[in-house]
C-alpha positions as CSV (number, residue, x, y, z in Angstrom):
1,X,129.1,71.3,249.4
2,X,129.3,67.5,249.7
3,X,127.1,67.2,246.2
4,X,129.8,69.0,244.7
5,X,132.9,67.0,246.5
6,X,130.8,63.9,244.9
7,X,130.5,64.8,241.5
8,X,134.1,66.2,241.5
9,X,134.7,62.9,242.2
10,X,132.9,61.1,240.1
11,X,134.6,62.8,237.3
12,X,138.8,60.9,238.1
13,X,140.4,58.9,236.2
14,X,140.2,55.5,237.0
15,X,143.6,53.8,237.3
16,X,145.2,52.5,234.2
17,X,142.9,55.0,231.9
18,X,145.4,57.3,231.2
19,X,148.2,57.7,229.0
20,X,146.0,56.5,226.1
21,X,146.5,56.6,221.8
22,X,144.4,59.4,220.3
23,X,141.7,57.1,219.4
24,X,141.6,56.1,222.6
25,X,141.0,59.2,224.0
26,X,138.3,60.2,221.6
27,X,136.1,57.3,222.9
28,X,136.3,59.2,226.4
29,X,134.5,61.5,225.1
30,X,131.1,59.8,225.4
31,X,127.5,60.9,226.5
32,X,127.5,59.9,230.2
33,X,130.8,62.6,231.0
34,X,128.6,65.5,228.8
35,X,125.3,64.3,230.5
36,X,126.9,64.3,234.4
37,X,128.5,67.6,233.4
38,X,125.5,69.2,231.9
39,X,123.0,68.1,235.0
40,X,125.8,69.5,237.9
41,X,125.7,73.1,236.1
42,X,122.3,73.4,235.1
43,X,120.5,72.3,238.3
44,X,118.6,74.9,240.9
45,X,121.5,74.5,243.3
46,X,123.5,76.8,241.3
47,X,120.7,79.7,240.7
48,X,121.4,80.1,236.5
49,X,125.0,81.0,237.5
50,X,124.5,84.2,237.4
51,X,127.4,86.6,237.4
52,X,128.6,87.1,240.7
53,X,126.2,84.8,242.4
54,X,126.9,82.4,244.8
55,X,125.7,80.1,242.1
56,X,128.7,81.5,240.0
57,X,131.5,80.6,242.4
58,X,130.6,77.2,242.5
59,X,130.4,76.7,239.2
60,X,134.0,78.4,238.9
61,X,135.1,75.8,241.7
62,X,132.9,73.1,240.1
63,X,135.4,73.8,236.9
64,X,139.0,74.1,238.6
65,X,138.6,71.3,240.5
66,X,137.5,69.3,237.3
67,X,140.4,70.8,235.8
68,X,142.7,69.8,238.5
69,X,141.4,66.1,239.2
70,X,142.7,66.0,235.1
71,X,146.0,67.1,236.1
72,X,146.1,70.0,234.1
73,X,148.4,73.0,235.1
74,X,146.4,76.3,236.6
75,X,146.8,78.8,234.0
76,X,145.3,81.7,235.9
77,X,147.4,84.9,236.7
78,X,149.7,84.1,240.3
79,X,149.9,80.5,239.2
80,X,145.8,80.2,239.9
81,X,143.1,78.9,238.3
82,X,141.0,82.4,237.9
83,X,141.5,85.1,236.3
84,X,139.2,87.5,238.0
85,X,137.3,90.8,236.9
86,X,135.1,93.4,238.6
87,X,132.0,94.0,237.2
88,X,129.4,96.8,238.2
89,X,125.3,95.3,238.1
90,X,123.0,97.8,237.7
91,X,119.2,96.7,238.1
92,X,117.2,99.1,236.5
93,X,113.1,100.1,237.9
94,X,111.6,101.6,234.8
95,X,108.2,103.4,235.3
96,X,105.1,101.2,234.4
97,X,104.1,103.8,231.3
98,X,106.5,106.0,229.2
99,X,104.9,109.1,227.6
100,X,105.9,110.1,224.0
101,X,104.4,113.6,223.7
102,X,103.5,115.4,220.4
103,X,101.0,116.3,218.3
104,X,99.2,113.6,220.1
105,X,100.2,111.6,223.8
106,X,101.6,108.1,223.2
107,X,102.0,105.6,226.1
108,X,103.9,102.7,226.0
109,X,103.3,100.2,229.0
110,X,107.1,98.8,230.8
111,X,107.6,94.8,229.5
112,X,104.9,94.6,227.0
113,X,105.4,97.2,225.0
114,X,109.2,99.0,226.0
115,X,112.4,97.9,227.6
116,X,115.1,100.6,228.5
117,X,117.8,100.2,230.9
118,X,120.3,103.0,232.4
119,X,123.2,103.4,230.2
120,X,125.4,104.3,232.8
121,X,126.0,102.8,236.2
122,X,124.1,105.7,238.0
123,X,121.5,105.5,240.4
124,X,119.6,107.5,238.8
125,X,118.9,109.2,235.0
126,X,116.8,111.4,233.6
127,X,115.9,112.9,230.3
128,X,113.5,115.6,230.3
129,X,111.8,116.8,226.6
130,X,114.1,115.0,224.5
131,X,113.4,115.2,220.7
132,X,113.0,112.0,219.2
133,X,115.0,111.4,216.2
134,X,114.3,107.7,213.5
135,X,118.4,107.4,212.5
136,X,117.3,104.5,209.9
137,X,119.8,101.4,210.8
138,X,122.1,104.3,212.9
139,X,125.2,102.5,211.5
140,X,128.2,104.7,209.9
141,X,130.2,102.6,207.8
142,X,132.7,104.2,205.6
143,X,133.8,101.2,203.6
144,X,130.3,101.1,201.9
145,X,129.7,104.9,201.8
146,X,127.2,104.5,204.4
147,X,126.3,107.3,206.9
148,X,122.5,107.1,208.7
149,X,123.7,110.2,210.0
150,X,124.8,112.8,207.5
151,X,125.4,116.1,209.1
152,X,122.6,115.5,211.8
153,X,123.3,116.5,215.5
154,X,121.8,114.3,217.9
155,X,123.0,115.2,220.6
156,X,120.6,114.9,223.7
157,X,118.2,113.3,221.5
158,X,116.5,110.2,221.7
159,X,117.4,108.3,218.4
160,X,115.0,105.4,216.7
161,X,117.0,102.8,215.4
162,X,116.0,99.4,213.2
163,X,117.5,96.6,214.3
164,X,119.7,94.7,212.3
165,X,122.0,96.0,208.7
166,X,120.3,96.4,205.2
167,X,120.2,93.6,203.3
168,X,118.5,93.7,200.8
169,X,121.7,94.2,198.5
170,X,124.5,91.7,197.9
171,X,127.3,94.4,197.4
172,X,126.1,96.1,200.7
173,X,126.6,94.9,204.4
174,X,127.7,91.2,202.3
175,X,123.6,91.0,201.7
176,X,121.7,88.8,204.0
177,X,124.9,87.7,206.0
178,X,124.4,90.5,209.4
179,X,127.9,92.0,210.5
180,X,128.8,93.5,213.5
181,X,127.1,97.0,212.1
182,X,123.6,95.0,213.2
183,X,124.2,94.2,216.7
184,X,122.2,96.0,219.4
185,X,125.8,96.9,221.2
186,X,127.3,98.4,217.7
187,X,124.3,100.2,217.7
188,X,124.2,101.9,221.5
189,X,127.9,102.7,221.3
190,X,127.0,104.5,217.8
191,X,124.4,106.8,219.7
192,X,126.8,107.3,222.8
193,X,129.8,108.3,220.4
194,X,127.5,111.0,218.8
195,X,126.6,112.1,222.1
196,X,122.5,110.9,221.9
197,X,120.7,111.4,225.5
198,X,119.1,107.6,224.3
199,X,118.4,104.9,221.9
200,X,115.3,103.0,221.6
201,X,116.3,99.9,219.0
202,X,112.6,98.8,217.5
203,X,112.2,95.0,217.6
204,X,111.3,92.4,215.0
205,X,111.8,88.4,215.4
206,X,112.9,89.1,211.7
207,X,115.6,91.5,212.8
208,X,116.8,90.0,215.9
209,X,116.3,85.9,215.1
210,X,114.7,85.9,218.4
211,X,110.8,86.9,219.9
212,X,110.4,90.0,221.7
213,X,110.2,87.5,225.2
214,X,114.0,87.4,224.8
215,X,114.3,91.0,225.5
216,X,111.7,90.6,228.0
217,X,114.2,88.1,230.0
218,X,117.1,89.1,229.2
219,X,116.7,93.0,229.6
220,X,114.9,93.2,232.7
221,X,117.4,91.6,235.0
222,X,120.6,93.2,236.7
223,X,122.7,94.1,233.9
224,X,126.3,94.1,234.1
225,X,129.4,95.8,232.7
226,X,133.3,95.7,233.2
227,X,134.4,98.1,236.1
228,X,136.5,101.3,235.1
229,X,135.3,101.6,231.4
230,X,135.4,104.8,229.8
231,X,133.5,104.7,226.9
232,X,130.8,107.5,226.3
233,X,127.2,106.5,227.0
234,X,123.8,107.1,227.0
235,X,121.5,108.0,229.7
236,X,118.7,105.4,228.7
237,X,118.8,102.3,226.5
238,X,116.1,100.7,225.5
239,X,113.7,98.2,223.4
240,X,110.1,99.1,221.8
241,X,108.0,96.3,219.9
242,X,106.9,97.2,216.8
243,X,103.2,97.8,216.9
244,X,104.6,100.0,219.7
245,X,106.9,102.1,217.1
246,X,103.8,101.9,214.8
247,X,101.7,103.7,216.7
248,X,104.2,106.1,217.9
249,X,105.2,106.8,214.0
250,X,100.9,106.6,213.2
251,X,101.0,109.2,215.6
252,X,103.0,112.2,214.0
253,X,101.4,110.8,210.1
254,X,105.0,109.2,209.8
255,X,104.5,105.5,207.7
256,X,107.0,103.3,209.5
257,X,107.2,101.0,206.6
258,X,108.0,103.9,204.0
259,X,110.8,104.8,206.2
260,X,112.3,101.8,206.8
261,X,112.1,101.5,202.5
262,X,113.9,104.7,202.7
263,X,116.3,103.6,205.3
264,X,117.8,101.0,202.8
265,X,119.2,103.6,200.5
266,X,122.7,105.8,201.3
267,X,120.4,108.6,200.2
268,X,118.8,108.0,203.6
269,X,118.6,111.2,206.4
270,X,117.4,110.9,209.6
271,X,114.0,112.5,210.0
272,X,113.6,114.6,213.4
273,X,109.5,113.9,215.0
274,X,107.8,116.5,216.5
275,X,107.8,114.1,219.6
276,X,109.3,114.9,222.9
277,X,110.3,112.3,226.1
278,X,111.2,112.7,229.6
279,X,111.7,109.7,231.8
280,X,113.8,109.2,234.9
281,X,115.2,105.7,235.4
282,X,116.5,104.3,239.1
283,X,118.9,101.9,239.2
284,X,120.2,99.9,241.8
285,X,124.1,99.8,241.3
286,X,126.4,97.1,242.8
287,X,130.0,96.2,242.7
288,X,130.6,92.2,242.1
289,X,133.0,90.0,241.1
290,X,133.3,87.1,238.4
291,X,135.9,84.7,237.3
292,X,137.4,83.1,234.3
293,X,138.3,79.9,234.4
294,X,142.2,79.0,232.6
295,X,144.3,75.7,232.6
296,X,146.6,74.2,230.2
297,X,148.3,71.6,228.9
298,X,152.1,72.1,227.9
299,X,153.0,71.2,224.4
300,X,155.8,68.9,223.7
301,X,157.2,71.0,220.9
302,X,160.6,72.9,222.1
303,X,159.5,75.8,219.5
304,X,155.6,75.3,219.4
305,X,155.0,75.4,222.8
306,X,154.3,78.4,224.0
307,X,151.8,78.8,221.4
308,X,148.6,77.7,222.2
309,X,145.0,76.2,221.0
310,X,142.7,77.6,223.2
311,X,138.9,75.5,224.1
312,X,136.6,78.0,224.9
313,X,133.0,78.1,226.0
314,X,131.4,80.4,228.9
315,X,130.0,79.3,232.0
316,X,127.5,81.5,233.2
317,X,123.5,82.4,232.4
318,X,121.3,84.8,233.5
319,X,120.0,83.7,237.2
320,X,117.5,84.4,239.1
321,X,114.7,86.8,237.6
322,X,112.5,88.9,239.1
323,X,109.1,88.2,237.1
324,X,108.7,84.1,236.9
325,X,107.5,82.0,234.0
326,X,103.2,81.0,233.5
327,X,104.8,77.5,235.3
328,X,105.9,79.4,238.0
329,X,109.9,79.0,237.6
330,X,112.2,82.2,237.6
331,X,115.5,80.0,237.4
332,X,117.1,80.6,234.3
333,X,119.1,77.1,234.1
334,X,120.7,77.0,230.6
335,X,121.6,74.3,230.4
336,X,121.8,73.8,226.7
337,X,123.4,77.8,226.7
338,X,125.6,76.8,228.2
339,X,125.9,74.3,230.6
340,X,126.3,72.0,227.5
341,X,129.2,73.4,225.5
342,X,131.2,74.0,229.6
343,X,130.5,70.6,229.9
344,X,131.8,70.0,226.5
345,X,135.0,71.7,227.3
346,X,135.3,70.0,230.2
347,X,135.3,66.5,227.8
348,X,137.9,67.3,225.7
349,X,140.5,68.8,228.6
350,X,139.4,64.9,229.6
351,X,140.4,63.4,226.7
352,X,143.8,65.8,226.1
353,X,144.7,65.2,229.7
354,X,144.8,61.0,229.2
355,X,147.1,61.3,226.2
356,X,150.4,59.2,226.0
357,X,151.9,62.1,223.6
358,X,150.9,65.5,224.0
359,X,150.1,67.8,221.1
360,X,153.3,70.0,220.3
361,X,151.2,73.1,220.6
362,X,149.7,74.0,224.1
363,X,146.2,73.5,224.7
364,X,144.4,76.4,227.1
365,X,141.4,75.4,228.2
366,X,139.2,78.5,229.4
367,X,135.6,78.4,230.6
368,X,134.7,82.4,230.8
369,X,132.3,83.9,232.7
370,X,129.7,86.7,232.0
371,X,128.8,86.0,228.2
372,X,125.5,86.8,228.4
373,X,126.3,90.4,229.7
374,X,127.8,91.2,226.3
375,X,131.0,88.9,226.1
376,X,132.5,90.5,229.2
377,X,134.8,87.6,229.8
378,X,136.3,86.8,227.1
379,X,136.4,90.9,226.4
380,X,138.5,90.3,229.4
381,X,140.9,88.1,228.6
382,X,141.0,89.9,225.3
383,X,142.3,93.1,226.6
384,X,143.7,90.9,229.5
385,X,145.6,88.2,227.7
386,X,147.3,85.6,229.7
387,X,149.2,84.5,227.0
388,X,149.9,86.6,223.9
389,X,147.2,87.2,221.3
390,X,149.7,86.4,218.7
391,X,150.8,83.2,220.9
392,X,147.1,81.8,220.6
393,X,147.1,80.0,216.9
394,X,143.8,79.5,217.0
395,X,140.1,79.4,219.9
396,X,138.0,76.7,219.3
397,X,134.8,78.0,220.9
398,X,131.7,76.4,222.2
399,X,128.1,77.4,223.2
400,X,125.5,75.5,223.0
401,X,125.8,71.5,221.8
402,X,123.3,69.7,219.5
403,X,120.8,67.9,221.4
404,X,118.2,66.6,218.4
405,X,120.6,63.7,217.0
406,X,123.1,62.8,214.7
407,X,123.3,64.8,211.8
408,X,124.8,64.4,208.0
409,X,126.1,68.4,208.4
410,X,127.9,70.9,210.4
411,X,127.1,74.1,210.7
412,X,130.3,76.3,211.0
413,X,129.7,79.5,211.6
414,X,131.8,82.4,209.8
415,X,132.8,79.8,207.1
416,X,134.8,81.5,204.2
417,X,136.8,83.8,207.3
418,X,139.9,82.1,207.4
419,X,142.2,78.8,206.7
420,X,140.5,77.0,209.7
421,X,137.6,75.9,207.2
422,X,140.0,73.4,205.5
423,X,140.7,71.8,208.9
424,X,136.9,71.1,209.8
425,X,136.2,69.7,206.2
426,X,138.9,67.5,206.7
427,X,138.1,66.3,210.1
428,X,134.5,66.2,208.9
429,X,135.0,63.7,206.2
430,X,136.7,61.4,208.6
431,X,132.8,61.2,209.7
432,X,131.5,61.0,206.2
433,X,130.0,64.7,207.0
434,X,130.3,67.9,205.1
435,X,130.6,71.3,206.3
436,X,127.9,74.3,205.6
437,X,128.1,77.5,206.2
438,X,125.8,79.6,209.0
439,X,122.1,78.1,208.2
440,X,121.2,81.5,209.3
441,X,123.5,83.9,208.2
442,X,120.8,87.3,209.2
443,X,120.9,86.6,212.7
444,X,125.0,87.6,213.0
445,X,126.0,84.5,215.2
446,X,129.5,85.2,214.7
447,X,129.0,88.8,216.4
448,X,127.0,86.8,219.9
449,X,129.5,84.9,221.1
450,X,133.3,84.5,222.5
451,X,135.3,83.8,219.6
452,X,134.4,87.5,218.6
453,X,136.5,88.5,221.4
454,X,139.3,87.1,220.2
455,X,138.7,87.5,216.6
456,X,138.8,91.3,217.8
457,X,142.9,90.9,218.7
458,X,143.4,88.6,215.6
459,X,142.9,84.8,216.9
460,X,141.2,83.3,214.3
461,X,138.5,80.6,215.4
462,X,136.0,77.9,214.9
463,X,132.3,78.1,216.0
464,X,129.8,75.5,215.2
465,X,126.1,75.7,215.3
466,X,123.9,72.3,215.4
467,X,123.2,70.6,212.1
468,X,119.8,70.5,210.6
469,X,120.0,67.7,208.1
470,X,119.2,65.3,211.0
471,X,120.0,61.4,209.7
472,X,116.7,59.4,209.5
473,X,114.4,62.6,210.1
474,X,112.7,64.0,207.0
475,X,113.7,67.4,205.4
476,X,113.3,70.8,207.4
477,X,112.8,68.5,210.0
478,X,116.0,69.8,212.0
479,X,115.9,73.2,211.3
480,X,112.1,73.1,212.6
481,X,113.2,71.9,215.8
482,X,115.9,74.3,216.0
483,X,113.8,77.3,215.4
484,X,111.5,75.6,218.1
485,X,114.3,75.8,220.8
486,X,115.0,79.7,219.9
487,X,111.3,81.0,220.1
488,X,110.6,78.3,223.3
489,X,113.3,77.8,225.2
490,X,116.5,80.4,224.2
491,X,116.7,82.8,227.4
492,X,114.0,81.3,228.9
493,X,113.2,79.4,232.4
494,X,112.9,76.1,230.0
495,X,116.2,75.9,228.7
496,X,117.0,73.0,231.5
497,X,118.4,69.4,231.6
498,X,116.8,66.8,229.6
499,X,117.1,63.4,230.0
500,X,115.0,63.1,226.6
501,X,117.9,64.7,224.6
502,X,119.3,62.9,221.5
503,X,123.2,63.8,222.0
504,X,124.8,61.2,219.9
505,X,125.1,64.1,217.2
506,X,126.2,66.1,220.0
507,X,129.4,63.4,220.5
508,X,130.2,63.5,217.1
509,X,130.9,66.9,217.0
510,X,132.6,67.2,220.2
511,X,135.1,65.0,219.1
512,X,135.1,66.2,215.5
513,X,136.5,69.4,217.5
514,X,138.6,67.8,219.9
515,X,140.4,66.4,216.6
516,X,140.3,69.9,214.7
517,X,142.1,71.0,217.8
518,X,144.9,68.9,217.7
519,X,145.5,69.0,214.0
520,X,145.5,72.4,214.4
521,X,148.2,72.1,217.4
522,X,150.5,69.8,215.5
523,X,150.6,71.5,212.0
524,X,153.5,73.1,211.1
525,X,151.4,76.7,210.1
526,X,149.3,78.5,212.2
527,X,146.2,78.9,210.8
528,X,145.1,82.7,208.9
529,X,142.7,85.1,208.5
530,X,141.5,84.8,204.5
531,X,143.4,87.8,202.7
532,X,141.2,90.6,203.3
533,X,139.2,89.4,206.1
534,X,137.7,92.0,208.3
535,X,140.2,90.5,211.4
536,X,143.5,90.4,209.3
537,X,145.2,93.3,210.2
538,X,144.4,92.6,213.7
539,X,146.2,89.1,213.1
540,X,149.4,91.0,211.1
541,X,149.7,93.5,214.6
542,X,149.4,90.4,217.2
543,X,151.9,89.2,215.3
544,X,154.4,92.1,215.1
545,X,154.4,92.0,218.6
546,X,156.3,89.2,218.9
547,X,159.2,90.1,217.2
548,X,162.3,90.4,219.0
């Protein structure tokens, strides 16, 4: 505890540093306050801040204490800091071999070849001859005329499912751009709505932007879901490589590539295998507890403020894991995901907190916990708003900062979705940078992190990746070490502090957002969802909620 009294601490104000000009304030933002924050959450003592963890409540009193050493109002429900949630873990034992029976016997070995977890907080699940059924991309989307379905029933079946949407067609699914219809969770909800007994997603690094070791890591831990829901569910969830679904599709003279031709065509059907499974899962299920993390500061506007810019970014990782890494290391550290953007946050309530004039708009600053569960957090304060969704003008979130160098671009993820792009291109050429759209628009980066939860109750939001067009570095050069960092280190043991890091690009855009935020809580409008975007009506209800 005294380490953490210290570098709480080392954090004040010293005297006569505050009540500053804007520019002022954006030279706080420098790379010894993101490197101090960074090496306090990422380090062993807090265990990967796990959910729940002991590691977890410090890092939520690491946070408040930050906030309050800033002077920053608690903005917590009861006048506190947190906003806490229950959560149910469930740590799933899944036999070493799976047996897929048909025709012929197909075994699938746990970790190398499958994943599956309980889809239901039991202690127990079983599913015993179970017809396997391949539902193509198992997505029904009405707006394209798009059913993998048809009149199928699948109920207590075990459905096959490719990862990802088709893309192959610009008209359909916006081409190569991946929407919510390709995430794994779309995808498991689809088979519990129709009442499936399971769902085995096959994986690709194509399909999922990340190798099959993510799964490995991020799968086989305790898993964790918001107490009390009510949604329908599957028994069993699970992963299988794909020279795993190869040989199980080999097996009953199915050609997995055919099918996945056939898959991209709203002609598809689902085709029903003469292959069986039974499987019992255990499961150890726990209650725990997890925290989100609120302050604010008031606006000066009479009428603006009480609406609010909110800074998000979450604080937790996975933890401990069971199995540890060929160095020997089973912490989970994230540092760069996401020590790096907490700490970021963490900079800019600095920087707000030292200003001589506030913004007229209210800035909320909330570090949210449980991301990496499925967005659980900020699905939280979603459904749990402490302020009104159509209060919050805009989120600015963060997770993960650039740590390769400066760079002539930034990345803004869901570019095109609303009028906050014309904010960042203007704060953007005040650094002689321009702004690009998602680098890789497949992998659905807009659908993997907090700002969806938001976007969901209408809050429209800006999300940056790293640049790639790294100044001084030859072409491809950034992207190369970017894809480097997802296949390496994403979800893995090695995804800890670096003193090595370049983070004068991470700087730039820091403050690049700390200014977007306050142009965005001075100007007169709040910012929109683009006419027709997917989260407009969703902005048009929040709205109608606050009239009188």
């Amino acid at each position: 505890m005294a380490t953490l009294l210290l570098a709480t601490a080392a954090f004040a104000d010293p005297p006569g540093e505050t009540d500053v000009d804007v520019e002022t304030s954006v030279g706080s933002i420098d790379e010894d306050v993101l490197r101090g924050h960074i090496r306090f959450l990422a380090d062993d003592l807090l265990e990967g801040r796990g959910p729940g963890s002991r590691g977890d409540a410090l890092t939520q009193l690491y946070l408040a204490t930050q906030f309050q050493t800033m002077g920053l109002q608690p903005a917590g429900p009861d006048g506190g800091w947190l906003q806490s949630f229950p959560l149910v873990g469930v740590q799933t034992q899944c036999p070493p071999e799976i047996h897929f029976r048909g025709p012929q016997t197909v075994t699938l070995d746990y970790y190398d070849d499958y994943i599956a977890t309980v889809g239901m907080p039991e202690p127990q699940v079983e599913v015993t001859d179970a017809p396997l059924v391949f539902v193509g991309y198992g997505i029904q989307a009405p707006e394209y005329d798009w059913d993998d379905f048809k009149d199928v029933d699948v109920r207590g079946k075990i459905l096959v499912m490719m990862n990802n949407d088709p893309s192959h067609d610009p008209e359909l699914f916006e081409g190569k751009r991946r929407l919510y219809y390709g995430r794994w969770d779309y995808k498991y909800a689809m088979a519990a709505k129709l009442g499936a007994a399971g769902a085995f997603i096959i994986h690709t690094e194509a399909s999922a932007g990340y190798p099959y070791k993510v799964v490995q890591t991020s799968w086989s831990g305790e898993e964790f879901e918001l107490a009390g829901g009510q949604q329908p569910r599957t028994k069993v969830r699970g992963w299988m490589t794909e020279p795993a679904a190869k040989e199980l599709f080999d097996s009953v003279d199915l050609d997995l590539d055919e099918l996945r031709r056939q898959a991209n065509q709203r002609s598809f059907r689902p085709v029903e295998m003469p292959t069986k499974l039974s499987m019992k899962l255990t499961a150890e299920v726990r209650k725990k507890e997890t925290a989100n993390v609120l302050a604010m500061l008031p606006g000066s506007d009479p009428e603006l403020k009480d609406q609010y810019v909110v800074f998000m970014a979450h604080h937790d990782h996975i933890g401990i894991a069971a199995q540890r890494s060929a160095k020997g290391d089973n912490i989970y550290n994230g540092a760069i995901d996401n020590a790096s953007g907490t700490a970021a946050v963490l900079a800019i309530a600095r920087a707000c907190s030292r200003l001589k004039e506030r913004p007229r708009r209210s800035i909320l600053f909330a570090a949210v916990g449980a991301e990496e569960q499925g967005l659980l957090g900020s699905k939280y304060f979603a459904t749990h708003p402490t302020v009104p969704a159509g209060a919050m003008a805009a989120v600015i979130n963060i997770d993960g900062v650039n740590h390769i160098g400066r760079t002539h671009d930034v990345n803004m993820i869901g570019m095109g979705k609303s009028t906050l792009d014309e904010v960042l291109v203007q704060q953007a050429k005040r650094q002689n940078r321009i702004v690009t759209p998602d680098h890789f628009p497949d992998r659905g980066y807009y659908y993997r992190s907090d700002q969806f939860s938001l976007a969901k109750i209408g809050v429209p939001g800006i999300y940056l990746h790293s640049g790639v067009n790294v100044i001084g570095k030859p072409a491809g050069w950034g992207e190369q070490q970017m894809d480097r960092w997802v296949k390496e280190d994403y979800h893995q043991p090695s995804d800890e502090y670096d003193p090595a890091w370049n983070l004068a690009g991470a700087i730039e855009d820091i403050r690049l957002l700390y200014r977007a935020g306050l142009q965005i809580a001075d100007q007169d409008a709040m910012p929109q969802w683009n006419p027709g975007d997917e989260f407009e009506a969703a902005r048009q209800r929040a709205l109608a909620e606050l009239q009188p």
